[in-house]
N, CA, C and O atoms as CSV, one atom per row, in Angstrom:
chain,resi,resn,atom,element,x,y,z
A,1,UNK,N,N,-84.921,-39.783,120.484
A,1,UNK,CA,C,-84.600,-39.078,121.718
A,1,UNK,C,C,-83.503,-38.058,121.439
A,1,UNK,O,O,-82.521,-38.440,120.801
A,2,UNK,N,N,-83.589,-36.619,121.917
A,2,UNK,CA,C,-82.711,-35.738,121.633
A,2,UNK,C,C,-82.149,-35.694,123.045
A,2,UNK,O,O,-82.636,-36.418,123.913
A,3,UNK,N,N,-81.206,-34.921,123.286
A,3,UNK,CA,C,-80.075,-34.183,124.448
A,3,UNK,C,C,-79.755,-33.182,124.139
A,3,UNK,O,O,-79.507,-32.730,123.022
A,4,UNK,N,N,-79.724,-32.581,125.470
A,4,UNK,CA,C,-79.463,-31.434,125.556
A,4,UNK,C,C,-78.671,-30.593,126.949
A,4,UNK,O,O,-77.901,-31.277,127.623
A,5,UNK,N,N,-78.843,-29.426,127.258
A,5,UNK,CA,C,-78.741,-28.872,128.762
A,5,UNK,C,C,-79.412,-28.072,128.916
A,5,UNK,O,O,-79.904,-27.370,128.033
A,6,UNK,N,N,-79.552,-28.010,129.849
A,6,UNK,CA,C,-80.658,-27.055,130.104
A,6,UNK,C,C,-80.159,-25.372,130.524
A,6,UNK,O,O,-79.505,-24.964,131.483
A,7,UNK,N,N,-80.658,-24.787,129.591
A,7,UNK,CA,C,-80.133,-22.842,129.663
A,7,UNK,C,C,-80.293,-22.785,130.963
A,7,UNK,O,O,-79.322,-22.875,131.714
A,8,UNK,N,N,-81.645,-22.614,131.450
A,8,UNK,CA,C,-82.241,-22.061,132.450
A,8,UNK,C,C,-83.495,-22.845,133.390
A,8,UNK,O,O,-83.958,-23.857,132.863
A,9,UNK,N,N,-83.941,-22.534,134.438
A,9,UNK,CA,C,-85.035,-23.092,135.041
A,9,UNK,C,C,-86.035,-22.397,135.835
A,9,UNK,O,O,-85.573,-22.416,136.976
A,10,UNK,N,N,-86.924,-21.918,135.851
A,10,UNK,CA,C,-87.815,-21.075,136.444
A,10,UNK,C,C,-88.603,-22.205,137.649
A,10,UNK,O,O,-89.404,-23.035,137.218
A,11,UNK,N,N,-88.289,-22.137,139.143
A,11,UNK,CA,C,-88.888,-22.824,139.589
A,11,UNK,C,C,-89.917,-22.528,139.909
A,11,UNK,O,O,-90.827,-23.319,139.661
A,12,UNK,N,N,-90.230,-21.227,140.618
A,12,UNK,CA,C,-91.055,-20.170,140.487
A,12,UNK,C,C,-92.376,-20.335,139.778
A,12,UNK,O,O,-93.546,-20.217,140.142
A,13,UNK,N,N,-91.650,-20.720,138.379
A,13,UNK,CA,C,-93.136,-20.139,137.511
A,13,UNK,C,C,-93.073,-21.580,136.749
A,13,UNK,O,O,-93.734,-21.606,135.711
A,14,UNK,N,N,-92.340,-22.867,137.114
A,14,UNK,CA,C,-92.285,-24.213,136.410
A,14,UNK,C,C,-92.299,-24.251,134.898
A,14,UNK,O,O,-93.133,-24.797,134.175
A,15,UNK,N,N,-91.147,-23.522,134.534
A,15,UNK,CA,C,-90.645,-23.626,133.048
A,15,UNK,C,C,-89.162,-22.961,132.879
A,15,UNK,O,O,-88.494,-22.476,133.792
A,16,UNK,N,N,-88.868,-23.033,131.750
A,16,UNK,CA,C,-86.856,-22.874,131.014
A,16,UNK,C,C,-86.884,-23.144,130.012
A,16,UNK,O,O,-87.967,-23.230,129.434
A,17,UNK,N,N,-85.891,-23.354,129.479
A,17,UNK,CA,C,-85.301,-23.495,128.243
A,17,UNK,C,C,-84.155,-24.681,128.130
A,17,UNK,O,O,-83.312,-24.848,129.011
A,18,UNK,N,N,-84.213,-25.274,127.241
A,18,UNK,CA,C,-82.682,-26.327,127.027
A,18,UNK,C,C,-82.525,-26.060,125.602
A,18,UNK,O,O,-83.411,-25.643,124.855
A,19,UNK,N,N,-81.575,-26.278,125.355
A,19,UNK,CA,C,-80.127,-26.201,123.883
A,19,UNK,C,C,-79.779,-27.617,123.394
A,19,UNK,O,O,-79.816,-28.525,124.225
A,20,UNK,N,N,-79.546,-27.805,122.510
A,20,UNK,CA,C,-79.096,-28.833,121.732
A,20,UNK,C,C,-77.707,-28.478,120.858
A,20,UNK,O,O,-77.489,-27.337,120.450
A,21,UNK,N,N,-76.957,-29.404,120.666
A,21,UNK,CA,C,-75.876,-29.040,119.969
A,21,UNK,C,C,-76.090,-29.155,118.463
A,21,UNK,O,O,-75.095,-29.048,117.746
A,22,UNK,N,N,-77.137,-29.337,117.978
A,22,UNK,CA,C,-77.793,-29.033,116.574
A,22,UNK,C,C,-78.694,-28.154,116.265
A,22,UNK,O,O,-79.218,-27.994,115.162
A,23,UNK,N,N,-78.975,-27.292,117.712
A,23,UNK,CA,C,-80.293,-26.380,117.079
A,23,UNK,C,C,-79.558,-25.355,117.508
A,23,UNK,O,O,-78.470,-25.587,118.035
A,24,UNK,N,N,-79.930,-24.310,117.387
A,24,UNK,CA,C,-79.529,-22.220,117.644
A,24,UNK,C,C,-80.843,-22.439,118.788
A,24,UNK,O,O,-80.731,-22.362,120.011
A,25,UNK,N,N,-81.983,-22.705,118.084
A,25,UNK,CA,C,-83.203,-22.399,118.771
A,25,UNK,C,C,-83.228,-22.899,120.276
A,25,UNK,O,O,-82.950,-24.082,120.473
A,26,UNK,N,N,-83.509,-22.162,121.245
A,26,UNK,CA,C,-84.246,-22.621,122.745
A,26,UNK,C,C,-85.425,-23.531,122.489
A,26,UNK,O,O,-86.307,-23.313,121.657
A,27,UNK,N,N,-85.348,-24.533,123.262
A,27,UNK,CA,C,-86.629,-25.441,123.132
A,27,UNK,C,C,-87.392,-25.333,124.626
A,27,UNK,O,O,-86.620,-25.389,125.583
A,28,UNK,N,N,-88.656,-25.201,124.898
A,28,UNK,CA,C,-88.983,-24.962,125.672
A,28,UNK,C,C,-89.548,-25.879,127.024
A,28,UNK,O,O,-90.040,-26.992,126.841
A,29,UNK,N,N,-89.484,-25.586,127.695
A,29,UNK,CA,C,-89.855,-26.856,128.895
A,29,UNK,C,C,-90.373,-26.661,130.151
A,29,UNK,O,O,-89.980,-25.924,131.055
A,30,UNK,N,N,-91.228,-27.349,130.097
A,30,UNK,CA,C,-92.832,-27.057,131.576
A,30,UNK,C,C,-92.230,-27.937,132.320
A,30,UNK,O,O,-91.459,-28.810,131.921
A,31,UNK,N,N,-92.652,-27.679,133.698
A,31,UNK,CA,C,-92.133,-28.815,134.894
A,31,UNK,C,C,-92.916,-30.112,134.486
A,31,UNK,O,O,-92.267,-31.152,134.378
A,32,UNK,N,N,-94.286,-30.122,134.249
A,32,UNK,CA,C,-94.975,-30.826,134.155
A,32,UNK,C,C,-94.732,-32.117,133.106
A,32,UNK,O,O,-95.407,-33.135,133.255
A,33,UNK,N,N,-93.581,-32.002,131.879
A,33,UNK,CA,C,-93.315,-32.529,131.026
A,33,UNK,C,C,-91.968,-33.803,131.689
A,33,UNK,O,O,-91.678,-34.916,131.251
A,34,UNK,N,N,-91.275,-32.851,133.145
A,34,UNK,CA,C,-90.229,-33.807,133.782
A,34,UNK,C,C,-90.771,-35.367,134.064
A,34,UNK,O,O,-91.925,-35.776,134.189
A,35,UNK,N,N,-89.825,-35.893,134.104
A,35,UNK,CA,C,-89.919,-37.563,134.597
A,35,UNK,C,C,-88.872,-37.413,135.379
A,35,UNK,O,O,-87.649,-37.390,135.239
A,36,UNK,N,N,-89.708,-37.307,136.321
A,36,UNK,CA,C,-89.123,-37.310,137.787
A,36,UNK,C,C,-89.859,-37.899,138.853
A,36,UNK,O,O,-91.071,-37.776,138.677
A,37,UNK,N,N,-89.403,-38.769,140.374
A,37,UNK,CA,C,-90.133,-38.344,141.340
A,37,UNK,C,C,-89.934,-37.045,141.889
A,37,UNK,O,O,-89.156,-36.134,141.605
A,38,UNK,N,N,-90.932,-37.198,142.845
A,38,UNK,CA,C,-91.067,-35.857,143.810
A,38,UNK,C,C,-90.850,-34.585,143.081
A,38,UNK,O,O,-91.098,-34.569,141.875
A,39,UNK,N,N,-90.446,-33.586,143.634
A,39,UNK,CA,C,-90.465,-31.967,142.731
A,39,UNK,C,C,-89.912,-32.290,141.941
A,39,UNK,O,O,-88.878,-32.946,142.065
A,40,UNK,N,N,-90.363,-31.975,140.971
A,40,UNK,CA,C,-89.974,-31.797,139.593
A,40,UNK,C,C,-89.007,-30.393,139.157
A,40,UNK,O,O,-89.620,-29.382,138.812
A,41,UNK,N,N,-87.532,-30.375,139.184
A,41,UNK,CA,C,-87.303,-29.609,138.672
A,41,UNK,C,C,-85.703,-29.653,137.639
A,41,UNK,O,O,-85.267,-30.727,137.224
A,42,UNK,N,N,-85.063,-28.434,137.383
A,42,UNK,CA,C,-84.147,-28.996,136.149
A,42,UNK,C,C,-82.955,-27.620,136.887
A,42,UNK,O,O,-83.457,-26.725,137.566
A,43,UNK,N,N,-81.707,-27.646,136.675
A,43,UNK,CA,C,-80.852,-26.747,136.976
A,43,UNK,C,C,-80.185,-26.357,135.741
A,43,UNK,O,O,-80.113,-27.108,134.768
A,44,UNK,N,N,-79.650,-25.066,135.787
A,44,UNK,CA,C,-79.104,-24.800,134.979
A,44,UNK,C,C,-77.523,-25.300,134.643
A,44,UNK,O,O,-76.557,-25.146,135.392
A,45,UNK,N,N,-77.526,-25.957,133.276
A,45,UNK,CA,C,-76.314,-26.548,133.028
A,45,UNK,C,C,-76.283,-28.360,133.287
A,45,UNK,O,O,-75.326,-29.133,133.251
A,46,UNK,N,N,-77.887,-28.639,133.577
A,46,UNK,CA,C,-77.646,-30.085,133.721
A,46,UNK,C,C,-78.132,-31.016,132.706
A,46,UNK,O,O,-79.296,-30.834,132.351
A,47,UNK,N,N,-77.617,-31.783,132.274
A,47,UNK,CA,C,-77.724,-33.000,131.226
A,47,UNK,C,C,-79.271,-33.212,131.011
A,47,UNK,O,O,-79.945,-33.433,132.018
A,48,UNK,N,N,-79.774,-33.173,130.008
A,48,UNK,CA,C,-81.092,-33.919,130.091
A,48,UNK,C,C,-81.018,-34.191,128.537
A,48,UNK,O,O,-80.414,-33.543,127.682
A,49,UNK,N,N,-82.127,-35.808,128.342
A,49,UNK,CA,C,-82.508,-36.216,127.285
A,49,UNK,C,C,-84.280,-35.795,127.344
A,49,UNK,O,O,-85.069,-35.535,128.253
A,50,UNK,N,N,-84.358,-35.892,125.943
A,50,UNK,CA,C,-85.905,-35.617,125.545
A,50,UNK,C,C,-86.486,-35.820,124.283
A,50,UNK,O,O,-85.797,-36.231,123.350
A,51,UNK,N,N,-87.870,-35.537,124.137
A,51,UNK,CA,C,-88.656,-35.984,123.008
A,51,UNK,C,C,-88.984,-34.416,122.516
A,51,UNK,O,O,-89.048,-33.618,123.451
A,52,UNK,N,N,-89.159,-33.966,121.423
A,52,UNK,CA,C,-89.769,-32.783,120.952
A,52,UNK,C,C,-91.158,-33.695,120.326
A,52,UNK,O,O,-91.321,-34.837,119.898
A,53,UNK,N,N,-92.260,-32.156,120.604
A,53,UNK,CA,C,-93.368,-31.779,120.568
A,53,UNK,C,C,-94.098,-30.518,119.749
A,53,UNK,O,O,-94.167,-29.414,120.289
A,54,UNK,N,N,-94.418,-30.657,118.956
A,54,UNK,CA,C,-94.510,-29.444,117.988
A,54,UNK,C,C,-96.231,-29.325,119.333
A,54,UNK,O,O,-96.982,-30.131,119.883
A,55,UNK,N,N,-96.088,-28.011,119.278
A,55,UNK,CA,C,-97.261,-27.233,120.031
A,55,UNK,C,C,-97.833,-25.640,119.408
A,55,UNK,O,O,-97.098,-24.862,118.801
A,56,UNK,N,N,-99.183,-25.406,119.693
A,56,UNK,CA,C,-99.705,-24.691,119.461
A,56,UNK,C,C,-98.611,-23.131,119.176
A,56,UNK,O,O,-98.603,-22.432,118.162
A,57,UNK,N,N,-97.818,-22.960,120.382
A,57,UNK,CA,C,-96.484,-22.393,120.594
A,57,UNK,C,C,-95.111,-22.239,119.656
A,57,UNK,O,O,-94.442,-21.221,119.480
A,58,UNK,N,N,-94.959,-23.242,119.248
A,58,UNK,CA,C,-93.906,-24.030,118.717
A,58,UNK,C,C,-93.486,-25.213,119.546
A,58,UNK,O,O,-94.185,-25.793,120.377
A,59,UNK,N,N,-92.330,-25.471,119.228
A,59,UNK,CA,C,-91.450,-26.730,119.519
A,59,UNK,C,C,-91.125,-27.059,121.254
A,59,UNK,O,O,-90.148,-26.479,121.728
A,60,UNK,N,N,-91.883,-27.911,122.106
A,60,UNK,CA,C,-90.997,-27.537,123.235
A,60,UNK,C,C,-90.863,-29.678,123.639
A,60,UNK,O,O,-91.196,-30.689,123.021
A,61,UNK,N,N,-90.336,-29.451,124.700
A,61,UNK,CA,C,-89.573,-30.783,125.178
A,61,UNK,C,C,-91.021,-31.569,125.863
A,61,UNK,O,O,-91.918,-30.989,126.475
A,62,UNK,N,N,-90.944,-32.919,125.584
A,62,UNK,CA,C,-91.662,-33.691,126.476
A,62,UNK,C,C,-90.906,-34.705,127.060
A,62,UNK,O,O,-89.738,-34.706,126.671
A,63,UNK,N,N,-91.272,-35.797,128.086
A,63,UNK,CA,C,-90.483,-36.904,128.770
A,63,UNK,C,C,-89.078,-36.422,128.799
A,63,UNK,O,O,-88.216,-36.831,128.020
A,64,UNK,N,N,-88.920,-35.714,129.543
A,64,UNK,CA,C,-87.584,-35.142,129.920
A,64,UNK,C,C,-87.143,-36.208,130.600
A,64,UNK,O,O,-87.973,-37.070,130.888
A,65,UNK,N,N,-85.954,-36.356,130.943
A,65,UNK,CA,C,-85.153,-37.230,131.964
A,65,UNK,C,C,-83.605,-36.748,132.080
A,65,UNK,O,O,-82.781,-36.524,131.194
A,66,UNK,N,N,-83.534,-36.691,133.111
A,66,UNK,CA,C,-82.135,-36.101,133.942
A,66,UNK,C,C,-80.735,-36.910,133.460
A,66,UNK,O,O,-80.653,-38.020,133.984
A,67,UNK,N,N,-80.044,-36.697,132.904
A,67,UNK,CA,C,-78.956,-38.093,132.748
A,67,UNK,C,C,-78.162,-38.150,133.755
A,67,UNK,O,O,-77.651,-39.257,133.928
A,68,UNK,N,N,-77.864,-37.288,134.526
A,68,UNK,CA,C,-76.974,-37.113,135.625
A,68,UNK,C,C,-77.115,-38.168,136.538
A,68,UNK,O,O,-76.270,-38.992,136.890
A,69,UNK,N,N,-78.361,-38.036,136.901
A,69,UNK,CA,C,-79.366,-39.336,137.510
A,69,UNK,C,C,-79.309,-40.603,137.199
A,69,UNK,O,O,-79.437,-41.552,137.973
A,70,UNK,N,N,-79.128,-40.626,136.133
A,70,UNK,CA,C,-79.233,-42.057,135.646
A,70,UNK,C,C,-77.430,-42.818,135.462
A,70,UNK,O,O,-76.988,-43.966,135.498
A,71,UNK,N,N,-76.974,-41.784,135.311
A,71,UNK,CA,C,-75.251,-42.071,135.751
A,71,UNK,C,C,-75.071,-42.464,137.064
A,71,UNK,O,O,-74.286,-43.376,137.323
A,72,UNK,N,N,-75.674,-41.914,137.896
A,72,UNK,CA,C,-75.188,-41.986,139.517
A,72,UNK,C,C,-76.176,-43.500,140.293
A,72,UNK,O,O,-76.153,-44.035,141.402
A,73,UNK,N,N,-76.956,-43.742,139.014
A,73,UNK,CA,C,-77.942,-44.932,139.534
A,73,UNK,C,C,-77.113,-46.054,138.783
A,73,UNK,O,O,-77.232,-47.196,139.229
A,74,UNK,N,N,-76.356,-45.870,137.783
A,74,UNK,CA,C,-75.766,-46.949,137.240
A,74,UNK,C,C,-74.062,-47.350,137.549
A,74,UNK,O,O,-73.261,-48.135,137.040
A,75,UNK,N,N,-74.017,-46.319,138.701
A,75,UNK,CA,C,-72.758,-46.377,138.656
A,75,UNK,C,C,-72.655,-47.033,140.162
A,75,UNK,O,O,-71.578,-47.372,140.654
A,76,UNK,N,N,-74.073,-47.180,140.900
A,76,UNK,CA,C,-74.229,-47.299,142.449
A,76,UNK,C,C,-74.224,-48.667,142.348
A,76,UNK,O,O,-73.635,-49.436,143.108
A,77,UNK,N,N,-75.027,-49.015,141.203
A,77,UNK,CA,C,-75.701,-50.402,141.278
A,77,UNK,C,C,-74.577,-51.463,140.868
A,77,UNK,O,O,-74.843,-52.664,140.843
């Protein structure tokens, strides 16, 4: 599992970019790849963990998950 933040988020068009503190490279990311309920989407500057996916494309993110989320669920409970 990698981490990262996320550059950017296109809700619009359901894709962005996230950064890693080991890569230069943008890794790329479809809404469709989120683990989320309900809308699926990502903000810029927010915590997320993930799996890389080598694609036709190159490299982009799968099973995304929010950590922010998962702080505020562990911190409730």
């Amino acid at each position: 599992m990698n981490t990262g933040v996320v550059k950017w988020f296109n809700n619009a068009k359901g894709y962005g970019f996230v950064v890693t503190e080991n890569s230069e490279e943008d890794i790329f990311v479809h809404y469709s790849a989120i683990d989320m309920e309900g809308y699926k989407t990502l903000k810029a500057g927010q915590s997320v963990q993930f799996d890389l996916e080598q694609g036709p494309k190159g490299v982009h993110a799968t099973n995304i998950r929010c950590l922010e989320a998962a702080q505020k669920k562990s911190e409730v409970a």
